[in-house]
SETOR-976559 format. One record per atom (N, C-alpha, C): residue number from 1; x, y, z; residue in one letter; atom name; chain. Coordinates in nm, 4 decimals. Example, Ala and Ser with C-alpha at 12.3 -4.5 7.8 and 13.67 -1.06 7.14 Angstrom:
<rs>
+-----+----------+----------+----------+---+----+---+
:   k :     east :    north :       up : r :  a : c :
+-----+----------+----------+----------+---+----+---+
:   1 :   1.3190 :  -0.5690 :   0.7800 : A :  N : A :
:   1 :   1.2300 :  -0.4500 :   0.7800 : A : CA : A :
:   1 :   1.3200 :  -0.3300 :   0.7800 : A :  C : A :
:   2 :   1.2850 :  -0.2250 :   0.7080 : S :  N : A :
:   2 :   1.3670 :  -0.1060 :   0.7140 : S : CA : A :
:   2 :   1.2900 :   0.0030 :   0.7870 : S :  C : A :
+-----+----------+----------+----------+---+----+---+
</rs>
This chain:
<rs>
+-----+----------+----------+----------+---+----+---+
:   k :     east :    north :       up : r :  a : c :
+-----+----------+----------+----------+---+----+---+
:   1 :   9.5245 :   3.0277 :  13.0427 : X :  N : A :
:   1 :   9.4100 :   3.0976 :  13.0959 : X : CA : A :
:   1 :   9.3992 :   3.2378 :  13.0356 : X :  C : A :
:   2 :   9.4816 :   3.3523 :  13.0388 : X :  N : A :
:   2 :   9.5387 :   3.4559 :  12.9698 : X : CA : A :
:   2 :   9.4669 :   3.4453 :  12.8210 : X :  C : A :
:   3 :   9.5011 :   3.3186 :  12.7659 : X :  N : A :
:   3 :   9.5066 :   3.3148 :  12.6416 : X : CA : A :
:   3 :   9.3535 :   3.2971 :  12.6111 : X :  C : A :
:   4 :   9.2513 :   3.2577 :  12.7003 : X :  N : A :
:   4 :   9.1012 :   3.2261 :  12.7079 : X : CA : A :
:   4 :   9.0179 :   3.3891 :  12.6997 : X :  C : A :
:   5 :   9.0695 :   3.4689 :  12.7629 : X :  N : A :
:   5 :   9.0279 :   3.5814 :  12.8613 : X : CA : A :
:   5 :   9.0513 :   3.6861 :  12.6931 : X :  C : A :
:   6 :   9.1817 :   3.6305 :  12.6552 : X :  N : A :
:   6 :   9.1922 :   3.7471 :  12.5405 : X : CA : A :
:   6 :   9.1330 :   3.7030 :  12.4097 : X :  C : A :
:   7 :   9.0889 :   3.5624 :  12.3832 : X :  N : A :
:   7 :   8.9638 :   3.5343 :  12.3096 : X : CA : A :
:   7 :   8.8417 :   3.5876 :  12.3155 : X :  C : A :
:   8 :   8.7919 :   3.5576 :  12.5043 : X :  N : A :
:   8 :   8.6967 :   3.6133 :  12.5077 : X : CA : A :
:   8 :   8.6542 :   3.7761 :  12.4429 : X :  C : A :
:   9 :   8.7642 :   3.8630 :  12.4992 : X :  N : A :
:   9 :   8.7776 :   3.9825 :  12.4919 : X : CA : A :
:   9 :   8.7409 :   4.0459 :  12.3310 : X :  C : A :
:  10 :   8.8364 :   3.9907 :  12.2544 : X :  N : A :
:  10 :   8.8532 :   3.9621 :  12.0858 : X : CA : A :
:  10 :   8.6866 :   3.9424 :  12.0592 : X :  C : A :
:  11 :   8.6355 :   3.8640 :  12.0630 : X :  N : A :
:  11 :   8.4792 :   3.7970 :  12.0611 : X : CA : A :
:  11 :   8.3715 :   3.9263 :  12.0946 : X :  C : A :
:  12 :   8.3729 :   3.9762 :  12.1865 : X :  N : A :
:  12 :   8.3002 :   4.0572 :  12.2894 : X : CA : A :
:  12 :   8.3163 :   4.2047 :  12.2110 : X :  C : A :
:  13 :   8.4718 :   4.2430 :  12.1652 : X :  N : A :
:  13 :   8.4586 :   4.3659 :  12.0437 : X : CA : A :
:  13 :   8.4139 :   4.3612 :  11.9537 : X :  C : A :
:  14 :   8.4443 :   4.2264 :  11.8857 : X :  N : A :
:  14 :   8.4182 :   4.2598 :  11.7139 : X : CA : A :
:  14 :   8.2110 :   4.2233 :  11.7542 : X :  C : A :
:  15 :   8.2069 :   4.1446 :  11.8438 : X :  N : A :
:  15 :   8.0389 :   4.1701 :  11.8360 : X : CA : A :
:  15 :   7.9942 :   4.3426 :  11.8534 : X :  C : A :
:  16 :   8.0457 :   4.4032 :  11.9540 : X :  N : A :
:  16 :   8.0085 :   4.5330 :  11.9714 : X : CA : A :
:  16 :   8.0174 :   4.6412 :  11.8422 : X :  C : A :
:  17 :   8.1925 :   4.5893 :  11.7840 : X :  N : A :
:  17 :   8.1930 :   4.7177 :  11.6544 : X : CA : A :
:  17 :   8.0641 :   4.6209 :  11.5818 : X :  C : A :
:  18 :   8.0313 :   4.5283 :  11.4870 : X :  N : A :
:  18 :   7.9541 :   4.4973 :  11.4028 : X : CA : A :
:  18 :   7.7833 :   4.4681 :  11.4741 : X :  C : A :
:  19 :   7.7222 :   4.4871 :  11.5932 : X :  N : A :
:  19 :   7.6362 :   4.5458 :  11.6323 : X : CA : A :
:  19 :   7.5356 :   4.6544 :  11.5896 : X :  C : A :
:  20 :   7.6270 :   4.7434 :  11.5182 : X :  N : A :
:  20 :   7.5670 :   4.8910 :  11.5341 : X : CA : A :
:  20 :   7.5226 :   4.8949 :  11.3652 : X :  C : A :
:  21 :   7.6128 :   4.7911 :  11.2770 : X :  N : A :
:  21 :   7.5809 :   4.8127 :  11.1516 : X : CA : A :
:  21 :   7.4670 :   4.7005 :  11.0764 : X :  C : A :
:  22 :   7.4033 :   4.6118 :  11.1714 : X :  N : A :
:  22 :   7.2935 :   4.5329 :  11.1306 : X : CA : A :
:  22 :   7.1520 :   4.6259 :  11.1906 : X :  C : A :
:  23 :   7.0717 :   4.5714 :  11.0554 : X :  N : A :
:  23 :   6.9308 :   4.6603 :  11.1136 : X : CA : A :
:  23 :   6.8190 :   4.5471 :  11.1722 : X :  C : A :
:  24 :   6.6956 :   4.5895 :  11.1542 : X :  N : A :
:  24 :   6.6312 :   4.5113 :  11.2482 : X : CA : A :
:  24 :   6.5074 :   4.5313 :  11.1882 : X :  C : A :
:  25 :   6.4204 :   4.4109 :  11.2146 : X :  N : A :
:  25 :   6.2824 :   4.4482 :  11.1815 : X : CA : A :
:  25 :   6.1826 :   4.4010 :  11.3283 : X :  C : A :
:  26 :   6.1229 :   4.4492 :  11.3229 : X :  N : A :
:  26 :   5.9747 :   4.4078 :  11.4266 : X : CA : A :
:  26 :   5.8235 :   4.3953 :  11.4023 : X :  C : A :
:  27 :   5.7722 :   4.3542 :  11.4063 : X :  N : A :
:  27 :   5.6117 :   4.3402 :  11.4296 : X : CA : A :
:  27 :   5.5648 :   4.2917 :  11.4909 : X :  C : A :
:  28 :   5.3789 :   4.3659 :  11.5336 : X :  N : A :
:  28 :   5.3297 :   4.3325 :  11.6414 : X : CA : A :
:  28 :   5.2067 :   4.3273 :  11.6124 : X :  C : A :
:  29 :   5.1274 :   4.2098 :  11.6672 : X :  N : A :
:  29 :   4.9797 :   4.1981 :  11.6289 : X : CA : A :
:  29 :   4.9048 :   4.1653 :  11.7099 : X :  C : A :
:  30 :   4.7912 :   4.2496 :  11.7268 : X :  N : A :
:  30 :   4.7066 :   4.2269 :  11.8204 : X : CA : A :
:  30 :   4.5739 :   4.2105 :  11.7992 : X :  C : A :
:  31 :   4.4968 :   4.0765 :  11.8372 : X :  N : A :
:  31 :   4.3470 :   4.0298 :  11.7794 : X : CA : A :
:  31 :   4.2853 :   4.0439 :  11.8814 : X :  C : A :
:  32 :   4.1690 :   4.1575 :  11.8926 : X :  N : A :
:  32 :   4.1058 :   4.1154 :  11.9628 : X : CA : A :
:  32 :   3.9643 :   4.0261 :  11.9713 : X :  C : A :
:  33 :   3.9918 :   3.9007 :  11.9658 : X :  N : A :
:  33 :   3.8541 :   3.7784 :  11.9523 : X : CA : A :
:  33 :   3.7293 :   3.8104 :  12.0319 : X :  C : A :
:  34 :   3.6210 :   3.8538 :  12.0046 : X :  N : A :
:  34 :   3.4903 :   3.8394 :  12.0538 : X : CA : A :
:  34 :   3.4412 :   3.7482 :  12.0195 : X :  C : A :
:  35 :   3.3116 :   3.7121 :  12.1150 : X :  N : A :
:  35 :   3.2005 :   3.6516 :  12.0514 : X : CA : A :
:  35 :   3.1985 :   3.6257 :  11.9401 : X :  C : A :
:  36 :   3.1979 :   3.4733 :  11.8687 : X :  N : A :
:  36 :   3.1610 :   3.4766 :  11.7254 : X : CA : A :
:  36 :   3.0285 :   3.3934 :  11.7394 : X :  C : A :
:  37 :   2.9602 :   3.4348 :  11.6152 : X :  N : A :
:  37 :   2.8418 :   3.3290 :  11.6226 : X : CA : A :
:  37 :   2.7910 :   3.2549 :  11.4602 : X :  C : A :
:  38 :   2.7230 :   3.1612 :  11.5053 : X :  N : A :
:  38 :   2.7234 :   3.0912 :  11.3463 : X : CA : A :
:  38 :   2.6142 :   3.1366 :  11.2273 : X :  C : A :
:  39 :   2.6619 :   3.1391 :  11.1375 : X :  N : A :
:  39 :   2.6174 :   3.1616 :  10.9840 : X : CA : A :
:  39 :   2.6159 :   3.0422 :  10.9142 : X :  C : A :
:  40 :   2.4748 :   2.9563 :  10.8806 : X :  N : A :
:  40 :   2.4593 :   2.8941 :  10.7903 : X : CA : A :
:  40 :   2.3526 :   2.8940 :  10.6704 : X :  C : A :
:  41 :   2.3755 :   2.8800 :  10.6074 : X :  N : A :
:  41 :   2.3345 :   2.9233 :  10.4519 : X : CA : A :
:  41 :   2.3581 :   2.7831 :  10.3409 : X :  C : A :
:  42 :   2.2778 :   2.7915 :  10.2535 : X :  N : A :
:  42 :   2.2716 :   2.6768 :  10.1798 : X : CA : A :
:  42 :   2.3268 :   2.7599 :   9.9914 : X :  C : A :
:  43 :   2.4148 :   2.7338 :   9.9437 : X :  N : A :
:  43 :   2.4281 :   2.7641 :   9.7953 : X : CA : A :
:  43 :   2.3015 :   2.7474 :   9.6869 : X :  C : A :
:  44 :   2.3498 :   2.7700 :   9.5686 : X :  N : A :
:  44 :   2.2596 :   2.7872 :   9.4986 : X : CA : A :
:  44 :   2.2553 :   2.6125 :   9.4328 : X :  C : A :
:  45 :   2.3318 :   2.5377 :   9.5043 : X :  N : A :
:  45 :   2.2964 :   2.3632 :   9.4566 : X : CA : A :
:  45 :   2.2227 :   2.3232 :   9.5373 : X :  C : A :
:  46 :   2.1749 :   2.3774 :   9.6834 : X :  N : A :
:  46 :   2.1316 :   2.3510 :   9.7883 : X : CA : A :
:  46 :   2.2058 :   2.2723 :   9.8699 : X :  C : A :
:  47 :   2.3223 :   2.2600 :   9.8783 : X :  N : A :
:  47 :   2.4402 :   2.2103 :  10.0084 : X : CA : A :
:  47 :   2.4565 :   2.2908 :  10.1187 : X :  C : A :
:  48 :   2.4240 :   2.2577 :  10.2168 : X :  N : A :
:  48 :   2.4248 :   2.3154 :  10.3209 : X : CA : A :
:  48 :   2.5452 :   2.3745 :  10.4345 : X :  C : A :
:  49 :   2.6217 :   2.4907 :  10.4739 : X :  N : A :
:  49 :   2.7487 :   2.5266 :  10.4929 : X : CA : A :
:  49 :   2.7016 :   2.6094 :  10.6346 : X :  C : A :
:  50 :   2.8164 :   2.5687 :  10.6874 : X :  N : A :
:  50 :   2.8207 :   2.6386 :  10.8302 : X : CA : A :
:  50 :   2.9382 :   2.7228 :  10.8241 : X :  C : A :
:  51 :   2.9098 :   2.8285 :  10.8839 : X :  N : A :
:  51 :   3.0407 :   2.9117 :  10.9051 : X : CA : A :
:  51 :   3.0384 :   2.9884 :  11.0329 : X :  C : A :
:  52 :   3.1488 :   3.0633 :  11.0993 : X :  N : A :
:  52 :   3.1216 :   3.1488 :  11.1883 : X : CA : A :
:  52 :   3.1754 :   3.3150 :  11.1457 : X :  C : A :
:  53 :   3.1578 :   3.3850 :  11.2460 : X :  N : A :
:  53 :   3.1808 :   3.5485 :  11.2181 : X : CA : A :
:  53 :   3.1547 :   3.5880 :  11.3507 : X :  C : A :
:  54 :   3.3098 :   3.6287 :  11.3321 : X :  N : A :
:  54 :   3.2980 :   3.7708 :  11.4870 : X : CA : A :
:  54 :   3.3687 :   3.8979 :  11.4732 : X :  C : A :
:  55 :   3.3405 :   3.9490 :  11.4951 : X :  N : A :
:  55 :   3.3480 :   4.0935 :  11.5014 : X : CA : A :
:  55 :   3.5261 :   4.1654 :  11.4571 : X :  C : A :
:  56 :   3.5630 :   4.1896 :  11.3732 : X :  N : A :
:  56 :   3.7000 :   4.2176 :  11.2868 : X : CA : A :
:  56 :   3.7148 :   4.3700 :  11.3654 : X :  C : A :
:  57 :   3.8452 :   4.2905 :  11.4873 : X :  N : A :
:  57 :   3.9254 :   4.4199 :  11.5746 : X : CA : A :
:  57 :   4.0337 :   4.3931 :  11.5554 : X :  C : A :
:  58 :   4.1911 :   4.4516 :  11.5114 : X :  N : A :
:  58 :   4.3236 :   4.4141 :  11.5130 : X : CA : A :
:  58 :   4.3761 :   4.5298 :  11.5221 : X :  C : A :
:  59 :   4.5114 :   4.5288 :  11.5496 : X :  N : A :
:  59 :   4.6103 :   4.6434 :  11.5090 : X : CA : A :
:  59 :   4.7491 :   4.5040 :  11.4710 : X :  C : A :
:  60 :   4.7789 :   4.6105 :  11.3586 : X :  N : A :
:  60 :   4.8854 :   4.5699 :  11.3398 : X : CA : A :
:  60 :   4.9924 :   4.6595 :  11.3050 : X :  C : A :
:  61 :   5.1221 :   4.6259 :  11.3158 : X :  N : A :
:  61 :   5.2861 :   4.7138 :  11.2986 : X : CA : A :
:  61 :   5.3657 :   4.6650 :  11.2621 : X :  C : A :
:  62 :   5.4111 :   4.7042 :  11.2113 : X :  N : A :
:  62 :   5.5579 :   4.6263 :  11.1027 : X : CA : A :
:  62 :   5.6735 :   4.7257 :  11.0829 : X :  C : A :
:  63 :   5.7838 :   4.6994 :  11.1256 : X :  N : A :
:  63 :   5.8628 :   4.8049 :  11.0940 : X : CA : A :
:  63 :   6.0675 :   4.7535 :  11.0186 : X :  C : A :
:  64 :   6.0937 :   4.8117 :  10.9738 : X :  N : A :
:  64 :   6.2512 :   4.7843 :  10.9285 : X : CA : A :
:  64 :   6.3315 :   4.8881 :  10.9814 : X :  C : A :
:  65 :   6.4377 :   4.9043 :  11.0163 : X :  N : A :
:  65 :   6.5431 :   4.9816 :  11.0036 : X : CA : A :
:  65 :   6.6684 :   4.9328 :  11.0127 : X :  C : A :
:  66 :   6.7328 :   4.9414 :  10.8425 : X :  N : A :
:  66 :   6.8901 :   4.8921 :  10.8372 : X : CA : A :
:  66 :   6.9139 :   5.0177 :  10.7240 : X :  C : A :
:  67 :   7.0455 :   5.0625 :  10.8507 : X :  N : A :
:  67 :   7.1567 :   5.1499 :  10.8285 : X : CA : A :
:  67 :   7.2565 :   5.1186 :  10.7030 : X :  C : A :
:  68 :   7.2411 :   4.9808 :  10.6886 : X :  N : A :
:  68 :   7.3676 :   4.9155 :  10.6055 : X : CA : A :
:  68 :   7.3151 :   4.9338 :  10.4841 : X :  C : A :
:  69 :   7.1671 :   4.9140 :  10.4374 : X :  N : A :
:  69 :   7.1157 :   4.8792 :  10.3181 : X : CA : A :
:  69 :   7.0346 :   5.0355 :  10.2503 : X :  C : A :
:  70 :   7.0335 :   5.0954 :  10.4138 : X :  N : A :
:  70 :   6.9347 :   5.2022 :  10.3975 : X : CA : A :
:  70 :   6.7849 :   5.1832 :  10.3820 : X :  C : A :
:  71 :   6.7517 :   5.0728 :  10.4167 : X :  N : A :
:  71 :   6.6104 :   5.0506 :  10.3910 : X : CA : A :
:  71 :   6.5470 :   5.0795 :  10.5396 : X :  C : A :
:  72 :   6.4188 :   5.1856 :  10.4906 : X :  N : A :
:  72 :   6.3672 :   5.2118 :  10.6241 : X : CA : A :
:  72 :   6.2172 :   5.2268 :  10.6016 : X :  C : A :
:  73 :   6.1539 :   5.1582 :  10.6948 : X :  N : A :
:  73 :   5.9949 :   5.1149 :  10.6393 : X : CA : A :
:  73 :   5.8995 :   5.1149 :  10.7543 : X :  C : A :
:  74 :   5.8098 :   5.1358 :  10.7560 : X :  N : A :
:  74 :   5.7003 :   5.1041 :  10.8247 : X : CA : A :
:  74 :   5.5601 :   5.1279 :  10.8245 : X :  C : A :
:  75 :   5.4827 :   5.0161 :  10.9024 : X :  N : A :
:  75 :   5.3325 :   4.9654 :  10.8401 : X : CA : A :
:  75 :   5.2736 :   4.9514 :  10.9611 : X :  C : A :
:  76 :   5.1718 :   5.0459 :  10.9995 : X :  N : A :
:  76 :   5.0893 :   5.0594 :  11.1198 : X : CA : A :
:  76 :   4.9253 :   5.0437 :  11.0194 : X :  C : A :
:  77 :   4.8416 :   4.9600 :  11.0928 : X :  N : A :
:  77 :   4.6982 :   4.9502 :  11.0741 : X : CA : A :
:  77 :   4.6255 :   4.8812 :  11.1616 : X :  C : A :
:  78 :   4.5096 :   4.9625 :  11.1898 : X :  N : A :
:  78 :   4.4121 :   4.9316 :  11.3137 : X : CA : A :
:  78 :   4.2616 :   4.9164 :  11.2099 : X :  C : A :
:  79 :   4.1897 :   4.7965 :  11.2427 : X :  N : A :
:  79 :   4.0369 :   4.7735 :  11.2504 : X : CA : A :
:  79 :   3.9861 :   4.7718 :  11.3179 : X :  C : A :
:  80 :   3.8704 :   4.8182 :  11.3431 : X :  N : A :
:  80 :   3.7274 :   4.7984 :  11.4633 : X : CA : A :
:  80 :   3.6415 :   4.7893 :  11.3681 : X :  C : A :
:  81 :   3.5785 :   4.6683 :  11.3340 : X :  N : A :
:  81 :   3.4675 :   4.7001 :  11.2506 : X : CA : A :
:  81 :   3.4621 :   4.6955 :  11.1240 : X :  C : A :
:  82 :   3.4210 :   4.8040 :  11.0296 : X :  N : A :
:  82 :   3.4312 :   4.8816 :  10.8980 : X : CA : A :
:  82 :   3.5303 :   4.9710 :  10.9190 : X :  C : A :
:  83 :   3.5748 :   5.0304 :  11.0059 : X :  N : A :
:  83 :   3.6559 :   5.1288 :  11.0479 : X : CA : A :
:  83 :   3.7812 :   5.1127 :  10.9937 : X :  C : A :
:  84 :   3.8910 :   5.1141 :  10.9151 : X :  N : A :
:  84 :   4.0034 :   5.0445 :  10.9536 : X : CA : A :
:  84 :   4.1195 :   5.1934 :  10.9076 : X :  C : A :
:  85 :   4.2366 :   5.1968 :  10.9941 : X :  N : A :
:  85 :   4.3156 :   5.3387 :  10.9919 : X : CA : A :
:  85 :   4.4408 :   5.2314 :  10.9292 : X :  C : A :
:  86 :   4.5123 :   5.3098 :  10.8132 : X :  N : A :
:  86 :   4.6137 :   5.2839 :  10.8083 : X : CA : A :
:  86 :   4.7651 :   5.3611 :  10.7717 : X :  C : A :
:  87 :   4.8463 :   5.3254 :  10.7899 : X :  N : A :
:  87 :   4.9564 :   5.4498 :  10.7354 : X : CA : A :
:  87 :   5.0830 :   5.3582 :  10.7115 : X :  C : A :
:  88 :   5.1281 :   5.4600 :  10.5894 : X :  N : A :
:  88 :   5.2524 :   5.3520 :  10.5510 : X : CA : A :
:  88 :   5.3917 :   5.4887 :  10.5439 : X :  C : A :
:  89 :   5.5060 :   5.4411 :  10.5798 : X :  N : A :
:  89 :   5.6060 :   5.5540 :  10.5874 : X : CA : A :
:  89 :   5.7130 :   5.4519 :  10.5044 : X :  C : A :
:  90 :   5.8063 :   5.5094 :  10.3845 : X :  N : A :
:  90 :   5.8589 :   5.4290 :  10.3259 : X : CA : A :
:  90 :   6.0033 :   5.5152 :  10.2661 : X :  C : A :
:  91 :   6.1598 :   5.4896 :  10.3268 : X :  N : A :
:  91 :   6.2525 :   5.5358 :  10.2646 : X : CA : A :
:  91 :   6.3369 :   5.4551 :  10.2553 : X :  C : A :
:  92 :   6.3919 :   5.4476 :  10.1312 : X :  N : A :
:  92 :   6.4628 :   5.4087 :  10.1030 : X : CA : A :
:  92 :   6.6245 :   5.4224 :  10.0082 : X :  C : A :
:  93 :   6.7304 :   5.4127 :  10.0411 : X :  N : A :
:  93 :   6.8186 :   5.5554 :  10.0261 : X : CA : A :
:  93 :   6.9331 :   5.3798 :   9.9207 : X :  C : A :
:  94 :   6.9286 :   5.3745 :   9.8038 : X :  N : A :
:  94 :   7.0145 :   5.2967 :   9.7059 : X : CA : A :
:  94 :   7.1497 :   5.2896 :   9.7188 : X :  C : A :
:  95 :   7.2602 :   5.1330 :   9.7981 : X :  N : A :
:  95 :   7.3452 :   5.1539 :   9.8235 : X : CA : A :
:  95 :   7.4228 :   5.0736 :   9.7020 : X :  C : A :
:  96 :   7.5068 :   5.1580 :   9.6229 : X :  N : A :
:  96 :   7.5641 :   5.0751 :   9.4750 : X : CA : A :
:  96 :   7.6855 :   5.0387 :   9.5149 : X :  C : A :
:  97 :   7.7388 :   4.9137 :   9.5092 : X :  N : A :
:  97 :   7.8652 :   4.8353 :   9.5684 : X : CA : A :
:  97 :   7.9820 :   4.8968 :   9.4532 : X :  C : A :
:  98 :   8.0683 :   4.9432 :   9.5048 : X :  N : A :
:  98 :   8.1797 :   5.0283 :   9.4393 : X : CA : A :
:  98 :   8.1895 :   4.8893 :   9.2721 : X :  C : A :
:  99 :   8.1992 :   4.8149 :   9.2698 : X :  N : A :
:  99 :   8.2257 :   4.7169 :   9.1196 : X : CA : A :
:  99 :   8.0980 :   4.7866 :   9.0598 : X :  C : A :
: 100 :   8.0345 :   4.8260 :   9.0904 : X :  N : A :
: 100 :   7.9081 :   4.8441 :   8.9987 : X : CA : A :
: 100 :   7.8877 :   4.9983 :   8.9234 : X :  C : A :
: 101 :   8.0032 :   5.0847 :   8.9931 : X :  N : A :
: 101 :   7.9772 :   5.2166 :   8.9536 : X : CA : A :
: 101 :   8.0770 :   5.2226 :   8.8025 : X :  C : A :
: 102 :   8.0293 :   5.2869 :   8.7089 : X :  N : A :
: 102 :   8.0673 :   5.3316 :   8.5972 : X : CA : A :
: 102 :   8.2322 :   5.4051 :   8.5672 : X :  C : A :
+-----+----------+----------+----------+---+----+---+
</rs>
């Protein structure tokens, strides 16, 4: 039993020390769907095509952060419309594995 408890234990550290040195990414997207309504139109062969269209609202976010690699990133953009905001933040810090240095 002893011998279960100090597995567990063993298990439960090395997750905690190697925890802190993985990074992470996230993103998040949000549509907001209105009303769409239909668009049909015939080409210049005269075939006839249906389509729809509604109104282009989103935000979107994207982000990285790993400590290990140094890669640190992120991607925020919002539409309403014609409107659309965006911003990009981007560092990134080159980690050279000791065999590789000169």
């Amino acid at each position: 039993m002893s011998f279960k408890v100090i597995c567990i234990l063993v298990l439960v550290v090395v997750a905690a020390v190697t925890a802190g040195h993985h990074g992470y990414s996230s993103q998040h997207i949000s549509k907001h769907d209105g009303h769409h309504h239909k668009v049909e139109y015939k080409d210049h062969h005269g075939h006839h095509h249906v389509d729809y269209y509604s109104y282009p609202k989103y935000k979107f976010e994207y982000k990285v952060d790993d400590d290990h690699t140094g890669d640190h990133k992120e991607q925020h953009e919002h539409r309403d419309g014609h409107d659309t905001e965006s911003h990009y933040k981007v560092h990134v810090k080159h980690i050279v594995p000791h065999h590789h240095h000169h």
